[in-house]
C-alpha positions as CSV (number, residue, x, y, z in Angstrom):
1,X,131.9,19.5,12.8
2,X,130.9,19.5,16.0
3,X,130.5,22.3,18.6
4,X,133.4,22.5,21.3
5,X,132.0,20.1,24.7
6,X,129.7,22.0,27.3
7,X,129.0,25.3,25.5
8,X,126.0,26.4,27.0
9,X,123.6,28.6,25.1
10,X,120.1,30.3,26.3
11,X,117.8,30.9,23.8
12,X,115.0,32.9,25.2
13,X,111.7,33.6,22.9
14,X,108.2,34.0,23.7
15,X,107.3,31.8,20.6
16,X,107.4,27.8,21.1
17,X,107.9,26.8,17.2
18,X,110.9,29.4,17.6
19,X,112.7,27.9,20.9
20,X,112.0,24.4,19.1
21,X,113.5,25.4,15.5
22,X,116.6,27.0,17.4
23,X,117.3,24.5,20.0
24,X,116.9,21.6,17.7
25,X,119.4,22.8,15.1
26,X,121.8,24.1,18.1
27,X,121.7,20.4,20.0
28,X,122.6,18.9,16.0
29,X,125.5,21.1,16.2
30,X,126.8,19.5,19.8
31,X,125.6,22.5,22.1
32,X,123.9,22.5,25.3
33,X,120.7,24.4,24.8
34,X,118.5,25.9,27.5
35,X,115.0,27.7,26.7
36,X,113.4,30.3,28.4
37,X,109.9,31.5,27.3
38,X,109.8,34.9,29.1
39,X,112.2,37.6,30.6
40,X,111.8,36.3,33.8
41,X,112.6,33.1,33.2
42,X,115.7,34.2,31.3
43,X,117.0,36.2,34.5
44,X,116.5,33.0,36.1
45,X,117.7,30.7,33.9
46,X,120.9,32.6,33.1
47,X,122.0,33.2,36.7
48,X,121.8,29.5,36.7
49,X,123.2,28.0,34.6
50,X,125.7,30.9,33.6
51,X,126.0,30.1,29.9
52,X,128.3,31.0,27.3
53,X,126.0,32.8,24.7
54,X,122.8,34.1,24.7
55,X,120.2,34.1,21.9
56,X,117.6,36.6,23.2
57,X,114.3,37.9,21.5
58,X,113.6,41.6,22.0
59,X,109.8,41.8,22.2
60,X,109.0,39.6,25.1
61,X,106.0,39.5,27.5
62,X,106.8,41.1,30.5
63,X,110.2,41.8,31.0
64,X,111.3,42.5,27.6
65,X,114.7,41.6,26.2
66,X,116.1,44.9,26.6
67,X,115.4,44.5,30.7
68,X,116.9,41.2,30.2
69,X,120.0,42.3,28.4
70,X,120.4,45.4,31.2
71,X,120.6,42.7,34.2
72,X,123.0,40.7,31.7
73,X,125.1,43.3,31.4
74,X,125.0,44.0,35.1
75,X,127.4,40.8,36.0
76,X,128.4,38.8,32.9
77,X,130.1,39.9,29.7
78,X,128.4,37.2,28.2
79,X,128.0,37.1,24.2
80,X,124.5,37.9,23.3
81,X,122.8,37.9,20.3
82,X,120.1,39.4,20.0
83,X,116.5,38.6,17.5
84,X,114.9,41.8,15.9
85,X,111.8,41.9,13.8
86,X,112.8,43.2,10.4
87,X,110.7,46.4,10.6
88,X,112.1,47.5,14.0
89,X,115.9,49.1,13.1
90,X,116.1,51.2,16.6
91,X,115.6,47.9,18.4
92,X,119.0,46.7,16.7
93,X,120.7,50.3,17.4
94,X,119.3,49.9,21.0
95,X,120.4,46.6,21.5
96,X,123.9,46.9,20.3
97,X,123.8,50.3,22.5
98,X,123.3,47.9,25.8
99,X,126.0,45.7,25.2
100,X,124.5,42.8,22.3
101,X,127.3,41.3,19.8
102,X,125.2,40.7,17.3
103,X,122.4,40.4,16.1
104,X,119.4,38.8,13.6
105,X,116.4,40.0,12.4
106,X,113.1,37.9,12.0
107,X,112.7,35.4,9.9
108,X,115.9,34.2,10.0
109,X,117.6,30.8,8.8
110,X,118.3,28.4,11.7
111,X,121.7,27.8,9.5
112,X,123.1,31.5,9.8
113,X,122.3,31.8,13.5
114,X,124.1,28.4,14.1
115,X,127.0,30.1,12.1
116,X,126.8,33.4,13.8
117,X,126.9,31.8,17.3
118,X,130.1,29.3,15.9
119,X,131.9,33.2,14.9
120,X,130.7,34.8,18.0
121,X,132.0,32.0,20.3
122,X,135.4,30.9,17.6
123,X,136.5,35.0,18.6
124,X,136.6,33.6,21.8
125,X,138.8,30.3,21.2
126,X,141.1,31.8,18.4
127,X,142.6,33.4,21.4
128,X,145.0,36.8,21.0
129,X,144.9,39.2,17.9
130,X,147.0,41.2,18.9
131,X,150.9,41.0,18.8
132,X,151.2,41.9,22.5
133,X,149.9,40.7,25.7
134,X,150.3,44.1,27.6
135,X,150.1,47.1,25.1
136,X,151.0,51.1,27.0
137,X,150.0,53.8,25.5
138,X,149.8,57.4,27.0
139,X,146.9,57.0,29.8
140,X,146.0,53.9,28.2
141,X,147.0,50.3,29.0
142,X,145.7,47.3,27.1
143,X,146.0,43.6,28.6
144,X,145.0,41.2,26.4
145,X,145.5,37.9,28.6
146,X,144.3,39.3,31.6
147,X,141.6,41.3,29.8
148,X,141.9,44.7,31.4
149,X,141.7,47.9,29.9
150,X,143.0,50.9,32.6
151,X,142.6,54.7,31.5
152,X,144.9,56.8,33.7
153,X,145.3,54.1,35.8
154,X,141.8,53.5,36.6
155,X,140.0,50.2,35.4
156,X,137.6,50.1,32.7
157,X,134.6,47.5,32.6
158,X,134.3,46.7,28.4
159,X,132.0,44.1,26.9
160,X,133.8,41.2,25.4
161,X,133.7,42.8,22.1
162,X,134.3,46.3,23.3
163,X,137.5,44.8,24.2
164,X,138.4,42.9,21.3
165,X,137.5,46.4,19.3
166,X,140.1,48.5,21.4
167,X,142.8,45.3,21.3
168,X,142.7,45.3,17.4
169,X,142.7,49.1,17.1
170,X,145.8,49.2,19.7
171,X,147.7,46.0,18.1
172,X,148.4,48.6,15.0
173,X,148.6,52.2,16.8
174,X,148.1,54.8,14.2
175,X,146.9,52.6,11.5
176,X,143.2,53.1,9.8
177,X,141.2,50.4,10.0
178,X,137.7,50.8,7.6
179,X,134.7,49.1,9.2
180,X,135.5,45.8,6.6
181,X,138.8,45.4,8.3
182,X,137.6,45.7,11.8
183,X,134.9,43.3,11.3
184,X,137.1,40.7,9.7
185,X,139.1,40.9,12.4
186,X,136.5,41.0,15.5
187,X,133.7,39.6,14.1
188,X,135.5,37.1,12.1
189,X,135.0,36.8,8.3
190,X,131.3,34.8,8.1
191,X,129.6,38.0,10.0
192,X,126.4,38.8,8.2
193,X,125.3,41.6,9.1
194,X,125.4,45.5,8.3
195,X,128.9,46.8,9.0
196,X,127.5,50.0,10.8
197,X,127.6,47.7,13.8
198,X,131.1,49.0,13.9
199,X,130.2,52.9,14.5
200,X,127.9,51.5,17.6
201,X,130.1,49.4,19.5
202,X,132.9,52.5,18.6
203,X,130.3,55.1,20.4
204,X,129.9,52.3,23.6
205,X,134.0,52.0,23.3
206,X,134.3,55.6,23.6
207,X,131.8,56.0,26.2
208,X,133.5,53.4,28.2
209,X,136.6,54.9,27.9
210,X,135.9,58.4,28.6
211,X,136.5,59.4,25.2
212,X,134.5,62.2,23.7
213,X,133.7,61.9,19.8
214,X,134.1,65.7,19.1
215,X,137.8,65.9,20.6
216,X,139.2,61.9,21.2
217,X,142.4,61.2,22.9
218,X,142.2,57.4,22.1
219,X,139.8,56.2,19.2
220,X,139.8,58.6,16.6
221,X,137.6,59.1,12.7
222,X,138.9,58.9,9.8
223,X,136.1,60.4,8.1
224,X,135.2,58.4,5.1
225,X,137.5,55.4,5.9
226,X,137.1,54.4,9.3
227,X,138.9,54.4,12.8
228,X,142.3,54.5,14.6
229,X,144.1,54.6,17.7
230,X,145.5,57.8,18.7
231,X,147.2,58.0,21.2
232,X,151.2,57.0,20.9
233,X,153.0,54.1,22.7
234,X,154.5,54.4,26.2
């Protein structure tokens, strides 16, 4: 099956036999693959060519891929995924924390990043999950097909999957999701990885939203089970 025409991916890593492995399985699946070999390069590259996903290495020369990911974040909700060395867990926590998808720790199988950049990008074509274009709530408004989130009026800026997060939570007001349910439904049932990606893009959610942890008025804990939307329709 091939990929969907003209989606444009950026794979940026220091290492040659790495861009080569990546790219050539990426190009068999039908996308359009760009390399970078450094941070610069990347910031370059991307403003460029403005692609549709990034696959970005962490430890880079130079500019590292947390720099990288920071000027991402300053203009694009891209998707990124980011490439961790097994021993380093805070880089994932970090990464997530600036606004990456997903992520994949080194070595990795060409195959599973090909089908983690498919789920990343498929959220992204399945269109709405949600029942309702333009969900109210009290100080809350949630439009799914112009992709705006306003908090007492006021606009919020969410990552991609920030956004998807809050649109699933709000599609079922009051209902608990667990971490499982919330990934099958945002990340899509092939994700991989470890489902306490959930509690970090919750923490950015909140954060974006202006939601404090220790007394919500939006995304609330279900201690042991998982999360919910709190506050009631309008």
């Amino acid at each position: 099956m091939s990929a969907v025409p003209h989606e444009r991916i950026l794979v940026v890593d220091d290492e040659a036999g790495i861009r080569e492995l990546v790219g050539t399985y990426l190009r068999n699946e039908g996308f359009d693959v760009d390399e970078a070999v450094d941070g610069e390069d990347a910031v370059e590259r991307f403003r460029r060519r403005e692609p549709d996903l990034v696959v970005l290495d962490l430890r880079l020369p130079g500019i590292d891929g947390f720099e990288v990911l920071r000027e991402i974040r300053r203009s694009s909700l891209v998707y990124v995924i980011i490439l961790t060395a097994r021993t380093e867990e805070t880089d994932k926590l970090v990464g997530l924390e600036l606004g990456a998808d997903d992520y994949l720790t080194k070595p990795f199988s060409p195959r599973e990043l090909v089908a983690r950049v498919r789920a990343v990008l498929r959220r992204r074509r399945d269109g709405d999950t949600t029942p309702a274009s333009e969900m109210r709530f009290a100080g809350l408004v949630v439009d799914v097909d112009r992709h705006e989130v306003r908090v007492d009026d006021a606009p919020v800026e969410l990552t991609s999957l920030e956004f998807e997060l809050l649109a699933a939570l709000a599609g079922a007001p009051g209902r608990v999701f667990t971490r499982r349910q919330l990934i099958e439904r945002v990340w899509g049932w092939d994700f991989y990885g470890d489902e306490r990606v959930v509690d970090v893009h919750v923490r950015n959610l909140r954060k974006a939203l202006g939601d404090p942890a220790d007394d919500p008025r939006f995304v609330g804990t279900v201690r042991g089970v998982g999360y919910k939307l709190l506050a009631p329709a309008s």
